[in-house]
N, C-alpha and C positions, 0 to 999 in steps of 0.2 A: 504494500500500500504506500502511495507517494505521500510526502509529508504533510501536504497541504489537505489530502482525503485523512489524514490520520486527526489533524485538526479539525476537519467540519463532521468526523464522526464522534469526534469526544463533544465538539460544541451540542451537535444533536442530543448526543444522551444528556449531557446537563442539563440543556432543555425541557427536554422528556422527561426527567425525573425531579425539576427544581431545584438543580445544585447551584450553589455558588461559587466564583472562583477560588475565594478565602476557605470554606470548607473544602474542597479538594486540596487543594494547597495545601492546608496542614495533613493532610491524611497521608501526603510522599512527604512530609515533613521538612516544606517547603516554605519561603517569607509566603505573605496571603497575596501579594500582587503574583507571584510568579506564572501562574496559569493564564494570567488576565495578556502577561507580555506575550507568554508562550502563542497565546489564541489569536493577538489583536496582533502582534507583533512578529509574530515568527522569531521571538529568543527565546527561549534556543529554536533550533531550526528543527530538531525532532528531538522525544522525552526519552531518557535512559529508559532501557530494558526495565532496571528496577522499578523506576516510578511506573512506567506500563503497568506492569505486573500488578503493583499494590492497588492503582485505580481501577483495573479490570475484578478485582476481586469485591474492591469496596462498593464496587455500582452494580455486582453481580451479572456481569460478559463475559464471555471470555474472551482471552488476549485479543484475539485475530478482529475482533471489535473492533481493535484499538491501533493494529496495523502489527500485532505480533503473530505469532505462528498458531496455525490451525491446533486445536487440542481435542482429534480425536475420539479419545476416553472419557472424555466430561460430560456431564450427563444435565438437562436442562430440569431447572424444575418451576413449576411456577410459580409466580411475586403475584399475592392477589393486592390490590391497592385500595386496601382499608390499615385503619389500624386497629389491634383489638387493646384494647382500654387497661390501664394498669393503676385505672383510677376510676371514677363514679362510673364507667361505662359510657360506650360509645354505642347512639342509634344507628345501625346501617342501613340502606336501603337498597343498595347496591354492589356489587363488589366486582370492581375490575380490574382485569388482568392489566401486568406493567409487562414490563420486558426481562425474561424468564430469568432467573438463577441457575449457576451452575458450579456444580457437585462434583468431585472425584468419585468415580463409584466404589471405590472402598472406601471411603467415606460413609455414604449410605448404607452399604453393606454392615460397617462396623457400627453405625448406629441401630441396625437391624431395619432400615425405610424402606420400605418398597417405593420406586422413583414414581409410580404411578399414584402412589397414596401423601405423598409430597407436595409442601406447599408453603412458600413462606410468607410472614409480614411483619408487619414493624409493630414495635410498643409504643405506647402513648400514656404517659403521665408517672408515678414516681409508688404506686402501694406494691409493688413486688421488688423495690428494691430494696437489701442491693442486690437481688439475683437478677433481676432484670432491669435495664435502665430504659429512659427516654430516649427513644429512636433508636433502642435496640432492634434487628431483625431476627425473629426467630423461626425454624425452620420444625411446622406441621405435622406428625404422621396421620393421620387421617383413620390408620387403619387400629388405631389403638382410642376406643370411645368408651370405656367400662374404668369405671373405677374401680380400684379394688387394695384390699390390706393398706395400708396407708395413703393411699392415694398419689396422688403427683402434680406437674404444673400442667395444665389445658385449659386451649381457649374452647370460650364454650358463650353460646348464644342465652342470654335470659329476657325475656320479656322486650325483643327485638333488640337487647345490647348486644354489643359482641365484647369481650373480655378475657383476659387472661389472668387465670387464679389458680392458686393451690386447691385442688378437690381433698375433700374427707370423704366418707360415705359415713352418712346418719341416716337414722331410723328414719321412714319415710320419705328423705330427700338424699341431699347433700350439703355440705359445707363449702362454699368460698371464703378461703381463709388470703390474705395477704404478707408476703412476708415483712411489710413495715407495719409495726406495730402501733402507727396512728390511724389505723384503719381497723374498723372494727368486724368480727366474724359474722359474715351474713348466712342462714340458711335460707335453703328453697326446694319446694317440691319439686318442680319444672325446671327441668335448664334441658338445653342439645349440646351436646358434647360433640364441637365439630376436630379436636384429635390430641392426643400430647403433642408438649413442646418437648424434643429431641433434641435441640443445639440451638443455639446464641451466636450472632456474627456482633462484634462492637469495633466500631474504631476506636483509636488509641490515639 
């Protein structure tokens, strides 16, 4: 990919996904203008292998997105474009697909995911941390909906929220528990369990 495609395809995803130059920037651990030069400017004239790398992972592409090398092995999975709530809950109405994530399949393997039953999204707001943070992205199994012996973290639909909570099983229902302790334990008869959270992406 010529340098000038490898630019209007990183501008594109910013785009697409509402990134800023400053947040990218620190994510290759970069001053906050550096991408603004790189994009409007052409300095540098093409990004180190490394920064590729790190930005193709944190926007979930892979490389060849970005003008690196085909990868084969990597297996896409879907980024639905909602967030499930880690705070009062979030109304969905809708949930649309972004532009997919991708997976090393021993990866999924070792998390035991079926790539079919995968799916990721982002966190929004601060009652599961610190296990989970603001605009963390976590990654779905779908195929794990049953709570059982202690339970786990699943986002799960209540009364049109979507959210992401610690399950108990209680008599008659379930527990949403949060692991920040300024939130208090809610029960509920009804909830959909749309799957465990299996893995955590965060930038640094």
């Amino acid at each position: 990919m010529e340098p000038h495609a490898q630019r209007a395809a990183l501008a594109a995803l910013m785009e697409g996904q509402g990134r800023s130059f400053a947040e990218l920037s620190r994510v290759i651990g970069r001053n906050p203008a550096y991408l603004q030069q790189y994009l409007k400017r052409g300095t540098p004239r093409v990004l180190a292998e490394a920064d590729r790398a790190m930005l193709a992972r944190y926007l979930g592409v892979p490389e060849a997105a970005l003008g690196g090398r085909a990868d084969g092995n990597a297996i896409e999975v879907a980024r639905i474009d909602v967030r499930a709530s880690a705070g009062p809950g979030a109304l969905v109405e809708e949930e649309a697909r972004r532009q997919p994530g991708m997976f090393p399949p021993a990866l999924l393997r070792q998390l035991g995911v079926r790539p079919a039953a995968a799916s990721m999204i982002a966190v929004r707001g601060d009652s599961m941390s610190p296990l989970l943070e603001d605009g963390d992205e976590i990654l779905v199994d779908g195929d794990q909906r049953t709570v059982k012996g202690r339970g786990g973290v699943f986002v799960v639909r209540v009364d049109g929220e979507l959210m992401v909570k610690r399950l108990r099983p209680a008599v008659g229902g379930v527990e949403l528990v949060s692991d920040n302790p300024v939130y208090p334990v809610r029960f509920v008869r009804d909830v959909e369990i749309l799957g465990r959270v299996a893995w955590l992406g965060r930038a640094l």
